[in-house]
Structures are given as C-alpha cells and as structure tokens.
N, C-alpha and C positions, 0 to 999 in steps of 0.2 A: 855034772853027771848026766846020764841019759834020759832020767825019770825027771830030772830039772830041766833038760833042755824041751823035752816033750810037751813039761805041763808050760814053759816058756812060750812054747811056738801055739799053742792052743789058745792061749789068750791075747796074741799081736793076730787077727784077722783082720787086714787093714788091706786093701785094694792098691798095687803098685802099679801107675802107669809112668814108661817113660815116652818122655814127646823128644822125638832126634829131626832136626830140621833137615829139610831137602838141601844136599850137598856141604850137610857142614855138621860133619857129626858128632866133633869137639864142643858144642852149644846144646849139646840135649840134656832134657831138663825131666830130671825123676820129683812125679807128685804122690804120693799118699793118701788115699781116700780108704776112712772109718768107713762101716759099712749104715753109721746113721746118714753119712754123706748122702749114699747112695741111695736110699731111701727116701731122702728131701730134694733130692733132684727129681728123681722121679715124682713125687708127688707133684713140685714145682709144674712139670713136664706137663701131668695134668689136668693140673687147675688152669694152666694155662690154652690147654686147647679145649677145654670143658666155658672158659672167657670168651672164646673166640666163637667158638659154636653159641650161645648165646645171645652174645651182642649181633651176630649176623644174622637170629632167629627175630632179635625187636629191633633194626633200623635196617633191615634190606628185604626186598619183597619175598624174600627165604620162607621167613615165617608165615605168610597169607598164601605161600604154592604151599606149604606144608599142612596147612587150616591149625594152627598150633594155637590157640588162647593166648592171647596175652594184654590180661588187663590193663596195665600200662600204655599199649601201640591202640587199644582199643577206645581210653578213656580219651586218645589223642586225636583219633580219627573219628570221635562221637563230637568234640567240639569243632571242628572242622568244618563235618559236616552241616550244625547247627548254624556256623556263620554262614555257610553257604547258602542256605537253603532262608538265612533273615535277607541274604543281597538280594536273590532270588525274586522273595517277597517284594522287597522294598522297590524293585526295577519292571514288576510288572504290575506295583500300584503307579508307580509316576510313568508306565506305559497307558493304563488307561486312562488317568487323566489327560495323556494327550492327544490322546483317541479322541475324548470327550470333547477337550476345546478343539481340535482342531475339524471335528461336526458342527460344533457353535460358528464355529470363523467360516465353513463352506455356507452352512443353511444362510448366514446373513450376507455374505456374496450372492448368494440366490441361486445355485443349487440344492436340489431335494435329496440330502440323503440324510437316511435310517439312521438312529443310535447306533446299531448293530452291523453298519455299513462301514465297510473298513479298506474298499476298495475304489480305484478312479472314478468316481461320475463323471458323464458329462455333460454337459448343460443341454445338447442337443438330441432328441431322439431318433432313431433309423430314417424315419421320416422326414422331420427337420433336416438333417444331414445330407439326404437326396433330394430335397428341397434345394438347400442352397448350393448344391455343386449346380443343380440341374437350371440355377437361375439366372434370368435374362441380365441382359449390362446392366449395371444399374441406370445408366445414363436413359434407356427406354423405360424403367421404372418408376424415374422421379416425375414424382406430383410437383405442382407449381412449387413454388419456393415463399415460406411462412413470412411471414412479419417478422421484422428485424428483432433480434433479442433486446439492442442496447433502447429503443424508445419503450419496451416494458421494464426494464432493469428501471428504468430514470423513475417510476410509478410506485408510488407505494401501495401494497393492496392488502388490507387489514382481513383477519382470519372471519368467518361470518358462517353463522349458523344455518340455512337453509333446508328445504325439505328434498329428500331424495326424490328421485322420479320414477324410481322402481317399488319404492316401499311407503313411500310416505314420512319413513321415521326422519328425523334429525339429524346431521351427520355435520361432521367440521368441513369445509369449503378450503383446500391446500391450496393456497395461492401461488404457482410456481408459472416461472417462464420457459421458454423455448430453450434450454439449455448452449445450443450452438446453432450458428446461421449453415442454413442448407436445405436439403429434400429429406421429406418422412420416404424412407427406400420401403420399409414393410413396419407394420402395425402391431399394438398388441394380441398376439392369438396365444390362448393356453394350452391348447389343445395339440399344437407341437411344442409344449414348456418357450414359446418365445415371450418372458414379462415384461419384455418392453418397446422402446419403438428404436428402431436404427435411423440417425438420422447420418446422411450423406453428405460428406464436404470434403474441402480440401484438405491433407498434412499442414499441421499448423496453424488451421483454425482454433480461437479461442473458446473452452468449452470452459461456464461459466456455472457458478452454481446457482440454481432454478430458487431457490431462496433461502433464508436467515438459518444457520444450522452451525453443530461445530463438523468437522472431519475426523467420525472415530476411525478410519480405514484408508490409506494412501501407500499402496504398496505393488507391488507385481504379483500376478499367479500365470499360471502354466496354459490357462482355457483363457481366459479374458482379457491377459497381459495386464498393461496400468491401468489400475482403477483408483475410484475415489470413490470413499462411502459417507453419506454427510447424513447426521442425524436430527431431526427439527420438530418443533414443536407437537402433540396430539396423536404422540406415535408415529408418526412419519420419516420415513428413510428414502433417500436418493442415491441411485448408483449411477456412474459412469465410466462405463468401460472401452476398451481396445483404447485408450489415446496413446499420446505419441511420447509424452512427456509430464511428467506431475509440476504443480507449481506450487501446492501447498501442501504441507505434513500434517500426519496424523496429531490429535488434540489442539487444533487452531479455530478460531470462530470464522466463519467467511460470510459477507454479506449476498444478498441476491445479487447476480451479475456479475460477482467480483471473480474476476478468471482464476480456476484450479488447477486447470491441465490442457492441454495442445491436444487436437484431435489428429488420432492416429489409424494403425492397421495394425495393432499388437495381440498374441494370445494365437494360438492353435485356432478357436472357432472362428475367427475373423474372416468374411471372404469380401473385403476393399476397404478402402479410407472411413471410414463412419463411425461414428458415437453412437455404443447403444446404451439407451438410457430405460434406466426401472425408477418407477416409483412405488411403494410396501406403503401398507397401511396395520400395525399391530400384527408385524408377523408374518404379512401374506399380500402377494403382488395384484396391484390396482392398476387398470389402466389410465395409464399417463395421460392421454387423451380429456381426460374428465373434469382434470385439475391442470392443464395448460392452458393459462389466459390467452397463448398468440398459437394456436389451433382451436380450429372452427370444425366439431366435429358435424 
C-alpha cells in the first residue's frame, strides 16, 4: 500500500554509492553506507588530522615557530640542556688544568709567565732580540777556550757549605762542570731575561751533565728546541738547550759528565751552534758562572 511503502522508504536511509571502473562498466560495484557509517568516517577523518597536527606540534620545530607549551618537548630539551651545560663544565675544568700545568712546565723551562698568562712568551725581550740579530760573528766574540770538561768530570767534588761573599750567610757550594767543550759567546745578564751562559761549539759536541741528578725534562719545545732538564740535590735545576740531539730520557739518573745530548742550533731563539746552559736555585736562575769549577770568574 502507499501508506506502507512511505513508512518503508522512511526508515531504509542508507547512502547508495556505486563505483563503475574506467572502461569496464560490467565490474561496477554498488556499496551501502548506514548513515552511522558516515558519521565514523568522518570522525575517523578527524582524529586523524587532529594526530597529525599534533605529533608535528611535539617532534618538528612546528611547535617552538608556534611558541606552543609542551611539557613533554620541554622536560626533553630541559635534560639536554642539563648534559650539555655538565660537558661544558667538565671541559673547561680539564681546560684549566692545562692551563695550569702547562705554566708549571714553561716557568721550569725558564720562561716567566703569569698564572693568568695564556698567551706565547718568549724567552727574549725587544731588547735581547736586537741584541742578537745585531751581533757580531761569534767567532770575534769567543773568549779563550775553558778547561776541558772530561779532567773535571774524572774529579769528584763533595757539596760544602761556605760563606757567601755578598752576604755573609751560608749557602750550599753546586759543584758543577763545564757542561760542553767550547767558548762562553755571552754571559749571565738578567736584565735582558738571558739566565744563562751560551756556550759555542761544534754540531755534535758532547753536552754532558754538569753533575749527579735525574732527568725530570727531555723533550722538544718551539723557542729552545731539545732540551734536557736535570734536577739535583739542595734545590738545584740544570737546563740545556738548542742541542742537536737528546741521548737520555726523561726519569733516568745521569752522572756528572755522563753525555745527555749532542750540541746543536735548535728552537726559533737560537742564533748559531751553541748550548745555552741555566742553572736555578729554589725557583729562580743563578748565575752559572758561581758554581762552575772549570770558569774562573
């Protein structure tokens, strides 16, 4: 009846699509979508670009151009920051510490630099510097030539107490030799920073250690090239720089005389063949001169 087909048709609300393929329209396929269908798709629809928009908000820099909160992207980039800033730390404590040693390892080379000094010294001042560009051959500066090292190496000479000649007090007597056979080229002067005496010889002379000590220092640097740093009894330190060649390593006992290094012309300040030699007293350079038994000052 009419009134039955009406109230029929009122309750089949059901969404007819058909799908008819491109060029084959004996394959088309009729679907029926309830209209709860429709309504879960759509939702489906979106929760799924409400997901998207989201996740693109907390893992792409989306969310930080937006300035959006998000306690999660923030609890992640607060621990981040926290490792960053312990490496941070930790890299510029084991930067001063090598700040620090590597002032301890200049001043006992026997440059003067500051705590606070973090930049090239160099051993010579403006002075110094046009000093020895501006100096004569050596060969017109050599003084006669000292007594042989090897007949005081053969000598043993016991440490002895005496009175100084400036002060009176008591002071320990470093009994050291001639380091290497040659000419004293220039002298102890502080006053252009030179603490020690250059002595002049051939490449390849024997440069010996001046007495009984071990070798804390055998190594190269940039200004004085090969050195050897020998430490001995009463506070006493020996250095011997520009040589040519090392013969003993650092932590070895060497006797007086007993050869360390080949004398050389190594190091930026070097200007010819010669060993310059320091000898330190507690810290602070002494003239060599005072405590060499084969120079007659």
């Amino acid at each position: 009846m009419p009134g039955q087909d009406s109230h029929h048709r009122s309750k089949d609300r059901r969404l007819s699509i058909i799908l008819v393929p491109s060029g084959d329209e004996s394959r088309s396929k009729f679907l029926r979508l309830a209209p709860w269908h429709l309504v879960l798709m759509s939702v489906s629809a979106v929760l799924l670009v409400v997901g998207i928009f989201v996740a693109s908000l907390m893992y792409t820099p989306l969310g930080a151009l937006l300035n959006i909160p998000n306690p999660q992207l923030e609890f992640r980039y607060s621990k981040e920051l926290i490792a960053l800033h312990q490496r941070v730390e930790s890299l510029m404590r084991e930067l001063v510490e090598l700040r620090q040693y590597n002032v301890k390892l200049r001043n006992v080379l026997g440059e003067n630099v500051a705590a606070t000094d973090t930049g090239v010294v160099t051993m010579g001042s403006p002075r110094a510097s046009a000093e020895r560009s501006s100096a004569r051959p050596e060969a017109e500066r050599f003084e006669s030539p000292r007594p042989s090292m090897r007949s005081a190496a053969s000598t043993v000479y016991p440490l002895a107490s005496v009175a100084s000649p400036k002060n009176g007090e008591h002071r320990v007597v470093f009994p050291a030799i001639l380091p290497a056979d040659g000419y004293l080229a220039r002298g102890f002067d502080p006053s252009i920073r030179h603490f020690g005496l250059d002595i002049a010889g051939k490449i390849g002379t024997s440069v010996v250690a001046a007495a009984d000590g071990y070798v804390v220092f055998a190594g190269w640097t940039h200004e004085e090239g090969y050195v050897v740093i020998l430490s001995h009894e009463a506070g006493f330190l020996t250095f011997y720089k520009h040589n040519q060649s090392l013969l003993r390593g650092s932590n070895s006992f060497v006797r007086r005389g007993e050869p360390i290094a080949l004398l050389g012309n190594t190091g930026s300040t070097s200007y010819g063949p010669h060993l310059h030699f320091e000898i330190w007293k507690d810290g602070s350079p002494v003239d060599p001169e005072i405590y060499l038994l084969t120079i007659k000052s």
